[in-house]
C-alpha positions as CSV (number, residue, x, y, z in Angstrom):
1,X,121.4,102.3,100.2
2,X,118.1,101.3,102.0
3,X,117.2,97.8,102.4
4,X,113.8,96.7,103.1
5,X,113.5,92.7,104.3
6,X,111.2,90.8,103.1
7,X,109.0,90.3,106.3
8,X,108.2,93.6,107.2
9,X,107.9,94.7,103.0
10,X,105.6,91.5,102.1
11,X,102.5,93.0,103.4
12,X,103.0,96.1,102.0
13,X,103.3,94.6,98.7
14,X,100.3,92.2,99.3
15,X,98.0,95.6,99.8
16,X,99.6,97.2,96.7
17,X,98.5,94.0,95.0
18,X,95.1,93.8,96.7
19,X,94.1,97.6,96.6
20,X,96.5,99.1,93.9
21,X,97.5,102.5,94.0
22,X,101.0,103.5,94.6
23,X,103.5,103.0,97.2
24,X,105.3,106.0,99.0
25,X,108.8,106.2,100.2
26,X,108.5,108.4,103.3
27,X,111.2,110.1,105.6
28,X,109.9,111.4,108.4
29,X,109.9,109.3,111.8
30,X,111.9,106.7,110.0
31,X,112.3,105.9,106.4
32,X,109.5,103.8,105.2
33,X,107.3,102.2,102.5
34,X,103.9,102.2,102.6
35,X,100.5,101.5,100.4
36,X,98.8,104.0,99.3
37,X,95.5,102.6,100.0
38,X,96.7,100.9,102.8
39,X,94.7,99.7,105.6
40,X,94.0,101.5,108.9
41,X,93.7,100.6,112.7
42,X,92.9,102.8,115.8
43,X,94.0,105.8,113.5
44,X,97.7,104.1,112.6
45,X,98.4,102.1,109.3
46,X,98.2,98.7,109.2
47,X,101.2,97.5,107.7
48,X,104.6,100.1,107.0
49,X,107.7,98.4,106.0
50,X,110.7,100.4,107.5
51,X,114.0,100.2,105.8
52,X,116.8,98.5,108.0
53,X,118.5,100.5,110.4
54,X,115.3,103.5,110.3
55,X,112.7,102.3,112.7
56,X,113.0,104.8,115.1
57,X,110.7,102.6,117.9
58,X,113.6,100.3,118.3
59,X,116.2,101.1,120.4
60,X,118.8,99.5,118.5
61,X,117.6,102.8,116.1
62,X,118.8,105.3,118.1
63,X,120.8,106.9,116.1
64,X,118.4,106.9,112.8
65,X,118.4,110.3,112.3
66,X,122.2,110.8,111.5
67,X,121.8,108.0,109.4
68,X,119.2,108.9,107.5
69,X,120.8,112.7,107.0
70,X,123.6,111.3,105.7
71,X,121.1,108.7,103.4
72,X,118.5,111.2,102.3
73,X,119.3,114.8,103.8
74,X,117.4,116.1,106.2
75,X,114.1,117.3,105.2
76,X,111.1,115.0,105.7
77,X,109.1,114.1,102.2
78,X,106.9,111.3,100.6
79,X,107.4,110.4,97.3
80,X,104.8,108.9,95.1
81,X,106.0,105.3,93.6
82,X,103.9,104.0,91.0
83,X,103.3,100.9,89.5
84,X,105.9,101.1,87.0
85,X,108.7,101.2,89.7
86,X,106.9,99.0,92.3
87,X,105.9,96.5,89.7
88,X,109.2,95.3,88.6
89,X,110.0,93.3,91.7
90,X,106.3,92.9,93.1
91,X,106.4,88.6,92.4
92,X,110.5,88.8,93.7
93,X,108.9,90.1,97.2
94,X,105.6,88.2,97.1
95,X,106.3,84.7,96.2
96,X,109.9,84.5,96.5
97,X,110.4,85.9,99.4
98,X,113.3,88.1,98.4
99,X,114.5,91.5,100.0
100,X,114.5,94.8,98.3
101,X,117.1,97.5,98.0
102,X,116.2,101.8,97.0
103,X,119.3,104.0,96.3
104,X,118.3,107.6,96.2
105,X,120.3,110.3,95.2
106,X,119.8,113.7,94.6
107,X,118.0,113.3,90.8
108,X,117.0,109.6,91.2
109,X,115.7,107.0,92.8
110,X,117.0,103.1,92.1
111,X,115.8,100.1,92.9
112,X,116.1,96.3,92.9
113,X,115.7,93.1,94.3
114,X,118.4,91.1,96.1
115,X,118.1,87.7,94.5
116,X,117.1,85.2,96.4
């Protein structure tokens, strides 16, 4: 399961909300959501909301890669998200401040919110 805390998903969600468009659950350097239409700076986007445990910049990361093997497999993709699976727990993250959660198995994604 991948959890994604509230501070680092909340501006994600706030662009989604902003700009529309879909989110994307990548796996590449790190697991990660991200807008669409997110913003930009010097070349790098503005806001990405890595799942717990997958932010390979921190040294408490180190070993993200196993991890996310064993999570996802081993092959880097995006996956589009639209607004019909982002939607459901857009006011959950926004104005309650809750965390979400993204099990993915081999024919499905899952989601949810972790109540608050």
């Amino acid at each position: 399961m991948l959890l994604f805390k509230n501070a680092v998903l909340k501006p994600v969600m706030e662009e989604l909300q902003e700009k529309g468009g879909n989110m994307l659950l990548v796996k590449d350097e790190g697991i990660y959501l991200m807008a669409e239409k997110g913003a930009f700076r010097q070349g790098r986007r503005l806001h990405i909301a890595y799942a717990e445990g997958f932010d390979p910049r921190l040294t408490e990361n180190k070993d993200w890669y196993e991890k996310a093997y064993l999570e996802v497999g081993g092959d880097d993709f995006g996956e589009v998200l639209g607004n019909d699976f982002w939607g459901t727990f857009l006011e959950e993250v926004i104005n309650k401040g809750c965390d979400v959660f993204i099990d993915v198995s081999e024919t499905q994604l899952r989601a949810g919110y972790i109540e608050c």
